[in-house]
VEXGUKOL-881947 format. One line per 2 residues: their letters; for each residue z, y, x of N, C-alpha, C. Coordinates in pm, whole numbers. Each point is the difference from the previous one (the first is absolute). Layout:
REM VEXGUKOL-881947
A) Z,Y,X,Z,Y,X,Z,Y,X | ...
REM end
This chain:
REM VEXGUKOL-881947
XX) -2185,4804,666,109,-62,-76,118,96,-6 | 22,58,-109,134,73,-25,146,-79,97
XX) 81,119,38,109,-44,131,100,-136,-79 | 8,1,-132,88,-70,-113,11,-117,20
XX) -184,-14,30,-79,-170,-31,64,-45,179 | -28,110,82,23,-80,133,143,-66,31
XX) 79,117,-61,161,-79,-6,71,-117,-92 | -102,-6,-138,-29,-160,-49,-31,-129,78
XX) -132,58,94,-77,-71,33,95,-28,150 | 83,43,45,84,-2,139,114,-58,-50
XX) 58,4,-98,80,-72,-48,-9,-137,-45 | -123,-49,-65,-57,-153,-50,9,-50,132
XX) -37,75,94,-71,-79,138,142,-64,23 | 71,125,41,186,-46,21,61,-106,-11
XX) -43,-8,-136,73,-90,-103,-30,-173,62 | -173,40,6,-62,-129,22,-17,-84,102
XX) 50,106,111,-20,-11,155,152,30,94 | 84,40,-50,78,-3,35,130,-110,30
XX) 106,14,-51,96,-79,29,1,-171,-34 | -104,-27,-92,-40,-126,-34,79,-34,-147
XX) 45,123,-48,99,-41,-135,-103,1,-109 | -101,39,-22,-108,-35,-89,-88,-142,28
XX) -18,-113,-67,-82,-104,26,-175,36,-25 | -110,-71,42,-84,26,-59,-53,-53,-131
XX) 91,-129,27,19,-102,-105,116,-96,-36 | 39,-76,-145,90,-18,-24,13,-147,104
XX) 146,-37,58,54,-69,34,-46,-125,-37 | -17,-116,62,-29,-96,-36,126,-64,-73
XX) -21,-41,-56,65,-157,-155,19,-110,104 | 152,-38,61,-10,-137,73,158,-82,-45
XX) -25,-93,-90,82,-91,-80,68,-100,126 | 96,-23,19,84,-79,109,79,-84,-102
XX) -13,-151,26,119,-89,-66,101,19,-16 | 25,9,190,161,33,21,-3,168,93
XX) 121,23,-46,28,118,88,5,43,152 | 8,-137,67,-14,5,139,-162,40,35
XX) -80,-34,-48,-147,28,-14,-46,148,-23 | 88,25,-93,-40,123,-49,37,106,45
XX) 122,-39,105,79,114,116,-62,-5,79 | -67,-99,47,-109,9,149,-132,74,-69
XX) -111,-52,-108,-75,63,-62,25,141,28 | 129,67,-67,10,137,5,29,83,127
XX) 36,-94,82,69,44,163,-161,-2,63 | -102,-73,-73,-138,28,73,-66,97,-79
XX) 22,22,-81,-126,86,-103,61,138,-45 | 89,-13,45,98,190,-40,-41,50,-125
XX) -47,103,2,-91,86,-96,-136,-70,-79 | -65,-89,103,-74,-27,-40,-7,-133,-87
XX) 118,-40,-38,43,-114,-130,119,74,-127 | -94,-90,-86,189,-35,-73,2,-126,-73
XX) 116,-44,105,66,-169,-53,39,-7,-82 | 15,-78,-78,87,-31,-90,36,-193,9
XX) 150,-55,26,35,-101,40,76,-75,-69 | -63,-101,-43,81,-58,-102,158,-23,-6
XX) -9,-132,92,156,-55,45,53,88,78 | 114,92,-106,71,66,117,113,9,-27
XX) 78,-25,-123,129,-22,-33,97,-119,88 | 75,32,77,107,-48,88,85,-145,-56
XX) 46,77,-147,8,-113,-121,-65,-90,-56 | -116,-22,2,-117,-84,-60,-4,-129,110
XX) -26,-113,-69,-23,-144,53,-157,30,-14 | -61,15,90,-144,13,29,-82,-113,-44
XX) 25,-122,9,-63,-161,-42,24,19,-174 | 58,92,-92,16,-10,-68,-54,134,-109
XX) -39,82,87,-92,113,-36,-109,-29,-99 | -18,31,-88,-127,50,-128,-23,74,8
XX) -179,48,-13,-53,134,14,-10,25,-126 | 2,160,-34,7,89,-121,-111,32,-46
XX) -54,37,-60,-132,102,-61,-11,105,97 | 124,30,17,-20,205,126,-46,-96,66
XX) 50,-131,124,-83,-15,139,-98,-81,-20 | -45,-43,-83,-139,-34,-81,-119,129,52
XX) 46,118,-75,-89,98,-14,10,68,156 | 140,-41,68,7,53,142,-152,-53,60
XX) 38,-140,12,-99,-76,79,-127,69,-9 | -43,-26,-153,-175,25,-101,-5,171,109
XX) 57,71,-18,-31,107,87,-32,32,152 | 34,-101,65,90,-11,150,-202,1,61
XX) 41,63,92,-111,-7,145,33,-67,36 | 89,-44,76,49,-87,67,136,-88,-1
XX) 21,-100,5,71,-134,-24,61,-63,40 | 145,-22,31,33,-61,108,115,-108,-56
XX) -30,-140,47,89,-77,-68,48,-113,116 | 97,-81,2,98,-51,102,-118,-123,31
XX) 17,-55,-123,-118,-172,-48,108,-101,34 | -38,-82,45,40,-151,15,97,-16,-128
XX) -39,76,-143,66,-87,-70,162,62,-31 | -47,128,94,176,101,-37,-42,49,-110
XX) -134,71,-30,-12,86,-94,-120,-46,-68 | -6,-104,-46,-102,-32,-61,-69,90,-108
XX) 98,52,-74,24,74,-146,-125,116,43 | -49,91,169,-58,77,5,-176,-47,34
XX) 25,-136,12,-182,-44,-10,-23,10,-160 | 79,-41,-59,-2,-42,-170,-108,154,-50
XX) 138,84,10,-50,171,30,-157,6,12 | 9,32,138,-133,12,88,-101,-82,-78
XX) 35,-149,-46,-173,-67,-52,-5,105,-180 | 78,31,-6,57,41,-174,-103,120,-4
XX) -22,100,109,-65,110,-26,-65,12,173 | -109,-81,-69,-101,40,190,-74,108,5
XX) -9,34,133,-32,143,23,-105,8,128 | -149,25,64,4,-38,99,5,77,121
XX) 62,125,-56,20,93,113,136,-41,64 | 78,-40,-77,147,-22,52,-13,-132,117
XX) 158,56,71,2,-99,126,120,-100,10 | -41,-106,-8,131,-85,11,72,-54,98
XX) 112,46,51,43,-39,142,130,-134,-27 | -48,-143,31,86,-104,-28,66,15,152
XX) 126,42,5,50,-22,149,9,-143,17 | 17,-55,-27,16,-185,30,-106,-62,42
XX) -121,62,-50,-143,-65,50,-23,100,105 | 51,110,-4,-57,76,172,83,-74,117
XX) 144,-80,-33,71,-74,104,-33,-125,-14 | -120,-70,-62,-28,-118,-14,111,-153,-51
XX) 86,99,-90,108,-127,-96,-105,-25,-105 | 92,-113,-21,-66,-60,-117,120,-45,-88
XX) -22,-63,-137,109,-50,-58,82,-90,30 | 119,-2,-41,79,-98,48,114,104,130
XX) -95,78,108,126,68,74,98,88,-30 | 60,52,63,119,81,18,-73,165,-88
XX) 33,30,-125,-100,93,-48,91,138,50 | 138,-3,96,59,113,2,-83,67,125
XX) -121,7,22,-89,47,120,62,115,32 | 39,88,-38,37,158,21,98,21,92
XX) 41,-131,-1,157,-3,114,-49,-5,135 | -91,-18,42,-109,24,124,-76,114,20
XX) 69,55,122,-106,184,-44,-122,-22,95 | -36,-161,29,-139,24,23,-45,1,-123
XX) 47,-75,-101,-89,-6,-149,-50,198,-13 | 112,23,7,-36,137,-69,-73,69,108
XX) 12,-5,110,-73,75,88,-178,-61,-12 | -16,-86,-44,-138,-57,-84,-30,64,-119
XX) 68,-2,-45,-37,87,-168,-20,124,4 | 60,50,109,22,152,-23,-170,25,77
XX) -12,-104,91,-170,56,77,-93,-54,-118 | 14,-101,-58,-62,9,-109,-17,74,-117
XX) 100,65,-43,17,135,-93,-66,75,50 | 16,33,131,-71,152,24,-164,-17,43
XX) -14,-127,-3,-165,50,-3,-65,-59,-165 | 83,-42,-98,-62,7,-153,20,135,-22
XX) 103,80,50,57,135,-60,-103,111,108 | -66,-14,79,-119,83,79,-121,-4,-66
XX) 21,-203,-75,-156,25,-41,2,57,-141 | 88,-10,-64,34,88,-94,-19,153,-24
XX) 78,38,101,-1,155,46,-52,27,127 | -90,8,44,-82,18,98,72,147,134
XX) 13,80,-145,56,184,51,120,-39,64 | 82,-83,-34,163,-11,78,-5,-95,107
XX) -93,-58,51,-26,-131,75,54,48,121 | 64,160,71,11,22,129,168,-28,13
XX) 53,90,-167,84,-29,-41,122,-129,9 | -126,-68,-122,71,-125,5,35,-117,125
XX) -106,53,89,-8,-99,162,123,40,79 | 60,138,-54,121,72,124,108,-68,-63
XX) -19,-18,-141,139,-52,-91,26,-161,24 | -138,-63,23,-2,-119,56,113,5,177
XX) -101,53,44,94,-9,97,108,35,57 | 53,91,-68,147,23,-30,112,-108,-45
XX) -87,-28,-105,75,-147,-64,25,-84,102 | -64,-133,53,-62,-46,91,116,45,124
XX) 65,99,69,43,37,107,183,30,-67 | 8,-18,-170,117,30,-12,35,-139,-35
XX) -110,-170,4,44,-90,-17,26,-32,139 | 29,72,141,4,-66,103,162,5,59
XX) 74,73,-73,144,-32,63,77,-46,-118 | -88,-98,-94,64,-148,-120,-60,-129,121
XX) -120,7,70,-42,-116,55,84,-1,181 | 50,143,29,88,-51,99,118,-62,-40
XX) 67,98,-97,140,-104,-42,-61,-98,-36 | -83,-83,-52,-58,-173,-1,18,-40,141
XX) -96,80,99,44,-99,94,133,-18,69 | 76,115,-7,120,-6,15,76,-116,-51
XX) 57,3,-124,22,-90,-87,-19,-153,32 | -127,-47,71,-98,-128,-14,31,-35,117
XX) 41,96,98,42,-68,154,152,-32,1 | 101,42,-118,107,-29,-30,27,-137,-91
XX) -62,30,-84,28,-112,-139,-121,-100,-26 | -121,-30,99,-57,-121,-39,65,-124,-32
XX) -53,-68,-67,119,-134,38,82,22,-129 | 73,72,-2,131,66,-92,-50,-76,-143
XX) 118,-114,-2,-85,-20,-153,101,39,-122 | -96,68,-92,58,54,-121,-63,-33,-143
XX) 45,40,-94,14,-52,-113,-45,133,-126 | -56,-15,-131,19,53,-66,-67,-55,-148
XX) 63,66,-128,0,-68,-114,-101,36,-54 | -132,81,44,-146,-7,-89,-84,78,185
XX) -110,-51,11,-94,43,121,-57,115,70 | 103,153,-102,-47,72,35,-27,83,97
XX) 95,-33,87,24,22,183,-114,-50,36 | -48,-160,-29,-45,-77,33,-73,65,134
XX) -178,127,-40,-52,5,138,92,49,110 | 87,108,-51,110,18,142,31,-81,56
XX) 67,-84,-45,86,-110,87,-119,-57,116 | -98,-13,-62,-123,-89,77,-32,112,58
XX) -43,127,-3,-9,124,135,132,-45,83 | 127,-24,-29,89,-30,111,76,-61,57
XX) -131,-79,-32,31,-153,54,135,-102,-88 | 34,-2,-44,126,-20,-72,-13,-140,-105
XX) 78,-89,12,-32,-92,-70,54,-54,-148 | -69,16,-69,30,3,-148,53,-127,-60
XX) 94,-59,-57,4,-89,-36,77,-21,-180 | -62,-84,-95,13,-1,-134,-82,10,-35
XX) -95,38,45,-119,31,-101,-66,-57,-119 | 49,-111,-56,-21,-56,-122,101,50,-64
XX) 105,54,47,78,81,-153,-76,97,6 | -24,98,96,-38,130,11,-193,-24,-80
XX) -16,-81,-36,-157,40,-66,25,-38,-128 | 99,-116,-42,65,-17,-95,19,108,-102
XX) 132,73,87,18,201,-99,-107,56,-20 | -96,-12,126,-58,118,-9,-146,-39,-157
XX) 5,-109,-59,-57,-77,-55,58,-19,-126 | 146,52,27,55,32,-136,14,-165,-106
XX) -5,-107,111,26,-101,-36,168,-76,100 | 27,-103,-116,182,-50,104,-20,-67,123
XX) 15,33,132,27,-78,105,23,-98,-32 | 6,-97,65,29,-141,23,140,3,44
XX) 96,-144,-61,118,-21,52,33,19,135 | -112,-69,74,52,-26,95,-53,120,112
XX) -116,60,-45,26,122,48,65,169,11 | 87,-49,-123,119,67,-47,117,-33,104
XX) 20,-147,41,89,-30,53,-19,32,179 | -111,-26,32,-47,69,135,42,153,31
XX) -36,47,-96,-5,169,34,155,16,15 | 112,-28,-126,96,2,32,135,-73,145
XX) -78,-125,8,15,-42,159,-50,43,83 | -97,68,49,-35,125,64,88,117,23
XX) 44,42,-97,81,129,-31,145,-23,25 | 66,-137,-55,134,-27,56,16,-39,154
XX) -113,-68,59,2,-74,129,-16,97,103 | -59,111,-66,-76,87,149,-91,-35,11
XX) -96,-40,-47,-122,-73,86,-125,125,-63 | 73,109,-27,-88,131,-22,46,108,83
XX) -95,132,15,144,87,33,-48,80,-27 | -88,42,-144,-6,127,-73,-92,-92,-126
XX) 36,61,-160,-48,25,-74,-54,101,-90 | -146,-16,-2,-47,146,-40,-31,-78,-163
XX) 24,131,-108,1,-44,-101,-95,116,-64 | -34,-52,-153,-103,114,-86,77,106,-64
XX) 7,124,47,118,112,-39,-98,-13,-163 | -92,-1,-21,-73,49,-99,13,-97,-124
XX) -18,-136,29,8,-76,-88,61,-152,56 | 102,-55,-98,35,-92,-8,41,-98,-90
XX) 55,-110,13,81,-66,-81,90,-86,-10 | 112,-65,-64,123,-50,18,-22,-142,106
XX) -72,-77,53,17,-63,70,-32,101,175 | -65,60,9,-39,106,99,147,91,37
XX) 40,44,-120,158,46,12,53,-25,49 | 38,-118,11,87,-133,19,33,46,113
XX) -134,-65,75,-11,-5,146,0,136,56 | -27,158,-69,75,96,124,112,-43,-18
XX) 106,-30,-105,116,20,-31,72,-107,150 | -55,-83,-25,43,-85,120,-17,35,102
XX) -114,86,41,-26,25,170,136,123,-21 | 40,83,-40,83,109,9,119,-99,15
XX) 75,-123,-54,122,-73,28,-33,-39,89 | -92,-27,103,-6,-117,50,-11,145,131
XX) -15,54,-30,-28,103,152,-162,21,69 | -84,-66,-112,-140,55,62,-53,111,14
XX) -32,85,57,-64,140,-46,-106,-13,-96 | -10,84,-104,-79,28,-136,-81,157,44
XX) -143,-28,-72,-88,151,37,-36,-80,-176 | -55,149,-30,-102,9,-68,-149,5,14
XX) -100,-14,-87,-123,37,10,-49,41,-122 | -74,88,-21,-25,39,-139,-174,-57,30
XX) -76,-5,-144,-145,-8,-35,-80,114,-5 | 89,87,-49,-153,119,17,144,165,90
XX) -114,55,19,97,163,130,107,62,-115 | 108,-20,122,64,117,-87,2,132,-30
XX) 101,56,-124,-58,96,-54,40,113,170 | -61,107,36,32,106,65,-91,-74,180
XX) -50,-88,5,-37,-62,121,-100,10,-6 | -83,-37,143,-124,-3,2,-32,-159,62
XX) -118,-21,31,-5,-182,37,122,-13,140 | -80,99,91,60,11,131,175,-62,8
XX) 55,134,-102,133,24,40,62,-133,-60 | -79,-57,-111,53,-130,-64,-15,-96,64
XX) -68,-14,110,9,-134,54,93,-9,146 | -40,151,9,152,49,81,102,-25,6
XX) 55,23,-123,110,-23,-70,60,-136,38 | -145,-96,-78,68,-162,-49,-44,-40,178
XX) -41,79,90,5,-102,132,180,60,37 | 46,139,50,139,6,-24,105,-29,-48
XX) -41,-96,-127,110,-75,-56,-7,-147,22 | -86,-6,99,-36,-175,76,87,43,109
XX) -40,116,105,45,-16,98,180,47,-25 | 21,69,-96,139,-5,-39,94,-97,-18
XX) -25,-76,-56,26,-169,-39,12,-83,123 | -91,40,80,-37,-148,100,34,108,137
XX) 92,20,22,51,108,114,-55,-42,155 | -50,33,50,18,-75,133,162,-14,102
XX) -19,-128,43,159,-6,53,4,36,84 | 155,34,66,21,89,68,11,-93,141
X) -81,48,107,-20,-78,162,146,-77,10
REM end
């Protein structure tokens, strides 16, 4: 073999064997409802995915989302699938039956945590939910890609060990504020509060909004006797979406001296799941100070 061919042939090898910046094959196609999905998806599959996530605008009322022709053709393409269920995102089964495929994989997080309709569909606010999805992702995304499976198991457990100082501040939190009963104008705290122990009360306004139908008088009149009396001592509200009776009531917890948090529906922009739930547990324990001996 002429010396030319060997320094071709030492170079392909390089290329192919070296630093890992060449694939052997293209990235898998994995369609996520929401963006919280699709940050864990990608926090497991590195190189070896590309997400693309629907709900991810900060601005958008999510219950009120229409899919386009582009995430139509997202889906029809997708290896793999990942949708909230119980009825958050219905719009992506519609999808999925619209163009069946039977290589593709469908991951319903709601049926891997065994909800059904009718519950609390904000599951994500629980990082056991996600610490389920994410072990479920990575073995559709092994059997998928077989070659990254050593890969994807280290990214698993990476993940997995960076959800473990969100579940100490829980227990932190839960040995402070069980009991603690609080309030808010649509459910999206909802699984937090129940990780910490915390007792929720309104909840017929709060499914009301989130239902995009009018509360009841008189549970209009509760929430606000709640809020003037004290008989709360934090309201968490939907940074993302609301409406003029929901208003109302931050407007009142801020006169009345309650502490107010936000919660948004899908990650914010520049975050990852981790640091976001980080975040919204620091602005619990901000609010609800522990007193001083």
């Amino acid at each position: 073999m002429p010396p030319f061919r060997h320094l071709i042939t030492a170079a392909l090898a390089t290329l192919c064997l070296g630093s890992g910046a060449v694939r052997a094959s293209a990235p898998i196609a994995v369609v996520a409802a929401e963006n919280f999905y699709g940050d864990v998806a990608r926090q497991i599959g590195g190189d070896a995915v590309s997400v693309t996530s629907i709900l991810e605008n900060p601005n958008q009322d999510p219950h009120l989302f229409e899919a386009s022709p582009s995430v139509a053709r997202a889906v029809s393409a997708a290896r793999i699938v990942v949708l909230s269920g119980i009825d958050y995102d219905p719009w992506m089964k519609k999808l999925i039956a619209a163009a069946p495929e039977r290589q593709r994989q469908v991951i319903d997080v709601a049926q891997l945590i065994g909800r059904k309709d009718g519950d609390n569909p904000h599951i994500w606010y629980d990082p056991a939910t996600m610490r389920v999805f994410a072990e479920h992702f990575a073995t559709a995304l092994s059997a998928a890609d077989p070659a990254d499976k050593q890969a994807i198991a280290a990214n698993l457990a990476r993940f997995q060990a960076s959800l473990q100082p969100i579940e100490a501040k829980i227990t932190m939190l839960r040995a402070r504020l069980a009991g603690v009963p609080v309030t808010a104008t649509e459910p999206v705290f909802g699984e937090m509060f129940a990780r910490l122990g915390m007792v929720v009360r309104n909840m017929a306004f709060q499914m009301a909004v989130m239902n995009d139908t009018e509360p009841a008088a008189k549970d209009v009149a509760a929430f606000e006797n709640d809020l003037r009396q004290h008989k709360v001592r934090l309201l968490v509200y939907n940074a993302q979406a609301s409406d003029p009776v929901a208003e109302k009531m931050e407007k009142l917890a801020h006169a009345s001296g309650i502490p107010v948090v936000g919660a948004a529906e899908t990650e914010p922009p520049g975050k990852d799941y981790q640091h976001w739930m980080m975040d919204e547990l620091t602005a619990v324990d901000h609010a609800l100070p522990a007193k001083s001996p």
